[in-house]
C-alpha positions in Angstrom: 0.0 0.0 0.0 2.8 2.3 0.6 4.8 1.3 -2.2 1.2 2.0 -4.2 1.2 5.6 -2.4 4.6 6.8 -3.1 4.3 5.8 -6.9 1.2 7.7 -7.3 2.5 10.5 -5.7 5.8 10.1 -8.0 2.9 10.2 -10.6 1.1 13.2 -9.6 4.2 15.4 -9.1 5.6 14.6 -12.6 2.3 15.4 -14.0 1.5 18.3 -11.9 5.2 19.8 -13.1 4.9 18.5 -16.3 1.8 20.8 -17.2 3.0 23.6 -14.9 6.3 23.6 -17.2 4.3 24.4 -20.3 2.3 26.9 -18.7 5.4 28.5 -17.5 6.9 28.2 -21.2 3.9 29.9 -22.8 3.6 32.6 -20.2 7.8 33.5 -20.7 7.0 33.4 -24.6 3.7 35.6 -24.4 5.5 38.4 -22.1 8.2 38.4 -24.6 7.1 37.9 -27.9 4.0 40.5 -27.8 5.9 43.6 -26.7 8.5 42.5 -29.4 5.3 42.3 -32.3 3.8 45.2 -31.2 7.3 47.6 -31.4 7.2 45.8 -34.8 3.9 46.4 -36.2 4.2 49.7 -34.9 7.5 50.6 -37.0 5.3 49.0 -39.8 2.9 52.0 -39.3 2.1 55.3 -40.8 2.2 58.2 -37.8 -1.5 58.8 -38.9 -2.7 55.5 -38.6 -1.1 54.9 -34.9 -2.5 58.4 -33.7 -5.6 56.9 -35.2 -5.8 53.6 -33.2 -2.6 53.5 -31.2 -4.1 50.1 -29.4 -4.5 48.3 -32.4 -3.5 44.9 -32.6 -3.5 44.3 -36.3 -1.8 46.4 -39.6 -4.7 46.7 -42.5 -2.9 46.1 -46.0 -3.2 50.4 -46.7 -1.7 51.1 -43.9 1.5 49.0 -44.1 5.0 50.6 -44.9 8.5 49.9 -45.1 9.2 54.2 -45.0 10.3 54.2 -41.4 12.9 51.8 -41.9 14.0 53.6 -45.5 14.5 56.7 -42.7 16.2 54.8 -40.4 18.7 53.6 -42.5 18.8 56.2 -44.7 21.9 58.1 -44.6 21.9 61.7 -42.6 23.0 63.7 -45.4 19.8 62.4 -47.6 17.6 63.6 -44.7 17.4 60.1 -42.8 18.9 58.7 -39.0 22.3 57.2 -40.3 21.4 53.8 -38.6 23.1 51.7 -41.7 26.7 53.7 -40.8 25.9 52.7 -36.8 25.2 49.0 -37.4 28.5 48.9 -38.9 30.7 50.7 -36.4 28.5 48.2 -33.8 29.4 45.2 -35.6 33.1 46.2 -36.6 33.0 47.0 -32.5 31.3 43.8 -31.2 33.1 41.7 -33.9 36.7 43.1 -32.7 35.5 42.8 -29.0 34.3 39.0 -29.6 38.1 38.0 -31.5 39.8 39.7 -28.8 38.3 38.9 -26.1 38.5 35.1 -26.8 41.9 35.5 -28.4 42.8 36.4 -24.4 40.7 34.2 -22.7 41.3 31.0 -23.9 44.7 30.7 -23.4 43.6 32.2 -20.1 40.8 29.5 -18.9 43.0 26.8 -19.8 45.9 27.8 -17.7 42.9 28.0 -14.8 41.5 24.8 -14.9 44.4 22.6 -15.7 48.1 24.0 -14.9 48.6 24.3 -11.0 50.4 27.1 -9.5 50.0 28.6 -6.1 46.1 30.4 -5.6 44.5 29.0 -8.6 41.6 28.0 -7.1 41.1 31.5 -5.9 41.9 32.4 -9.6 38.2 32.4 -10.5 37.1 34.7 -7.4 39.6 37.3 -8.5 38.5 37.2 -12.5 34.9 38.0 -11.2 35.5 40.2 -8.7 36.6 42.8 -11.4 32.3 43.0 -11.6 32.4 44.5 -8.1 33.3 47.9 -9.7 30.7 49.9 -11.3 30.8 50.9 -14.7 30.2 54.7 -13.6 33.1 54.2 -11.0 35.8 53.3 -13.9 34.0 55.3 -16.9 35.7 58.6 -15.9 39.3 57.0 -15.2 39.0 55.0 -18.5 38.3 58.4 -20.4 41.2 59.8 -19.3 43.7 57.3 -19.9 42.2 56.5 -23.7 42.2 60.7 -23.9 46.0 61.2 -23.5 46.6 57.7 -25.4 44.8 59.4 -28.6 41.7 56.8 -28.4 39.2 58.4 -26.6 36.8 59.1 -29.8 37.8 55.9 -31.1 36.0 52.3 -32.2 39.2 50.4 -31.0 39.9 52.6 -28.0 35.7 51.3 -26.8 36.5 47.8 -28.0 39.9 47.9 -25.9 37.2 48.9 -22.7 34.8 46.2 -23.9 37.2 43.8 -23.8 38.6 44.7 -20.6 35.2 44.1 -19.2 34.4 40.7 -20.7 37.6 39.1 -20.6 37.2 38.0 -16.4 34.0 36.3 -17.3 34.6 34.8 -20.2 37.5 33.4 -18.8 35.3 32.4 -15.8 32.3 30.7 -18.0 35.1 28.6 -20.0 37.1 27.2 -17.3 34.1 26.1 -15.9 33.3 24.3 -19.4 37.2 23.0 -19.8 37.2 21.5 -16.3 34.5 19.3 -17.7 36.8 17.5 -20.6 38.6 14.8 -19.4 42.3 14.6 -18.7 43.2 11.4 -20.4 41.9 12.8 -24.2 45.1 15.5 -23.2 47.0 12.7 -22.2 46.0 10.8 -25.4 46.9 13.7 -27.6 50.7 13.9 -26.0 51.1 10.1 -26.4 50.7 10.6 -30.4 53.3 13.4 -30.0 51.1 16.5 -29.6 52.7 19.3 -27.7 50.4 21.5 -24.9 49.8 24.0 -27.8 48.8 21.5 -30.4 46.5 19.6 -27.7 44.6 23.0 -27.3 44.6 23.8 -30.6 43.6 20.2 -32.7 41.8 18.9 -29.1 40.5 21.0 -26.4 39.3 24.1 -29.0 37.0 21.5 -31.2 35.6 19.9 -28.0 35.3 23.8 -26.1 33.4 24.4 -29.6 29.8 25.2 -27.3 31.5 26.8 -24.8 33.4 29.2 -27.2 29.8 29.7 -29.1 28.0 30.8 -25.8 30.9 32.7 -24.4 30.9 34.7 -28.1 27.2 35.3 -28.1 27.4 37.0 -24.5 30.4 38.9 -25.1 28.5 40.1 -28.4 25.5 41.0 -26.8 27.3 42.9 -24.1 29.3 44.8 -26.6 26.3 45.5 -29.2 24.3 46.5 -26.3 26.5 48.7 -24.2 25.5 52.1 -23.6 27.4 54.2 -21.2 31.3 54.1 -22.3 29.9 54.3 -26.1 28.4 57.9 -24.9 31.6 58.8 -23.0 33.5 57.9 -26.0 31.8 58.6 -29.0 29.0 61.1 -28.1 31.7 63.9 -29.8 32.3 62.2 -33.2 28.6 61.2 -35.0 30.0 59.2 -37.4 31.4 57.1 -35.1 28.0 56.2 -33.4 27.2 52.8 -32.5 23.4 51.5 -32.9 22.4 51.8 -29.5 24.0 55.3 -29.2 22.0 56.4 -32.0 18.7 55.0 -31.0 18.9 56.8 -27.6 19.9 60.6 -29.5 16.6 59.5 -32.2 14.2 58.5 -28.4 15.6 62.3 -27.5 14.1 63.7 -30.6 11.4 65.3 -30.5 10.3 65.9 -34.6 11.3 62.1 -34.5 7.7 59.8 -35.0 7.6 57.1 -33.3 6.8 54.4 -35.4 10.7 55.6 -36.5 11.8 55.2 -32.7 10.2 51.4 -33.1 11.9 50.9 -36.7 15.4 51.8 -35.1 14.8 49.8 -31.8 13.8 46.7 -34.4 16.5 47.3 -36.2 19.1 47.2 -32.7 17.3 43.9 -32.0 17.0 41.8 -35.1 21.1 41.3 -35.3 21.4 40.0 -31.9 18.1 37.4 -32.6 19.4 36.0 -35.7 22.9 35.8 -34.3 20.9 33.9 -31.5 19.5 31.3 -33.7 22.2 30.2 -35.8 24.2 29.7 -32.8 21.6 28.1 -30.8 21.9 25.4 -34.1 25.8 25.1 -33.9 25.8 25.0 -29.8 23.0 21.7 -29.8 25.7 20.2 -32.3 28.4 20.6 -30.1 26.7 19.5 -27.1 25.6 16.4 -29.1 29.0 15.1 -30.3 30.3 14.2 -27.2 34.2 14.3 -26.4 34.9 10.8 -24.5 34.4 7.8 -26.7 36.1 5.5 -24.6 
């Protein structure tokens, strides 16, 4: 009888949490996805038709335009927002700050989770405690050492700062991945002969693949999204504008309609979701292959 019990409870539980999980799921996809359709269909809007019915839910064929996006991207000299000239100093700045940031940390997250020296389990406590400092705190300081270096109103001079923020945790979220790869596929690779640099390079990079994907993503998303040091930088020097500078100056505006404010603020988001996907594909291949086939 109490055997009986304690399955049905077993039962009930992984049915109650099975059904709980999906509501759970839809309500995380509703709170996110309808503010993200309704910032679109509004940037598919005339200004008439939203000051008509600014709750509406729907787009009628008449009313739907592409011209707030032509403005957007359109370049400031023909009359539009420059945002095609910002998403290219973004990428150019998040691409940089990706390479170097890994370039650094790899190198560095291995030497963390597999050489020993004296303190390097406190290692990992040090990288992160770097996040203990407020970006307001070191914006000011930074300034003034990129100002008498000659990169204060420069792309590399912010993606030198980006990368001096993302390299501790990067290094932090890979070690914790490369502790998980067994030692004898290392010791494997230097019985055929490999040195320690060809064991991270033919062995532990292929197998770190995921890790290197996710850690790529978030230092791309930090950099594309970063605000406050791209103002202190680049606020003097329009042309050098990143996106998300440029869509808070257009939010400032106030001749700016805002079904152009939307078409900007889709335009900031739809890089980072794409760069999502395709990554979200080559990450559940990675975590799929496997690394120890013995």
């Amino acid at each position: 009888m109490t055997r009986k019990a304690a399955l049905t409870r077993a039962q009930f539980e992984e049915r109650f949490f099975g059904v709980l999980r999906w509501f759970v799921i839809a309500f995380l996809a509703l709170i996110t996805v309808i503010p993200f359709y309704y910032m679109v269909l509004l940037s598919l809007k005339p200004i008439d038709a939203l000051l008509l019915d600014p709750g509406s839910l729907w787009i009628s064929a008449k009313d739907f335009t592409f011209s707030t996006y032509q403005d957007v991207l359109r370049s400031t000299d023909a009359g539009g927002q420059g945002f095609l000239k910002f998403l290219l100093n973004s990428a150019l700045v998040s691409l940089g700050t990706v390479v170097l940031t890994l370039v650094a940390a790899v190198p560095g997250s291995y030497a963390v989770s597999r050489l020993k020296f004296f303190g390097h389990r406190q290692v990992s406590a040090l990288f992160l405690a770097v996040y203990m400092f407020p970006a307001t705190l070191l914006a000011v300081p930074l300034f003034v050492i990129f100002a008498k270096v000659g990169l204060s109103s420069s792309l590399v001079g912010l993606a030198i700062v980006y990368v001096a923020q993302t390299v501790p945790v990067s290094i932090y979220m890979l070690k914790n991945y490369l502790v998980t790869i067994p030692a004898s596929i290392e010791e494997a690779a230097a019985l055929d002969g490999c040195s320690r640099l060809q064991t991270v390079r033919k062995v532990i990079l292929p197998l770190a693949l995921p890790s290197l994907m996710a850690t790529g993503l978030y230092v791309f998303m930090i950099a594309w999204n970063e605000f406050l040091f791209a103002l202190l930088f680049l606020a003097a020097d329009p042309d050098k504008w990143t996106v998300s500078l440029g869509l808070a100056q257009l939010s400032n505006g106030i001749e700016v309609p805002k079904t152009v404010l939307m078409a900007g603020s889709v335009v900031l988001t739809i890089p980072v979701v794409l760069l999502f996907f395709a990554a979200e594909r080559l990450l559940t291949e990675g975590l799929t292959s496997g690394a120890d086939k013995s």
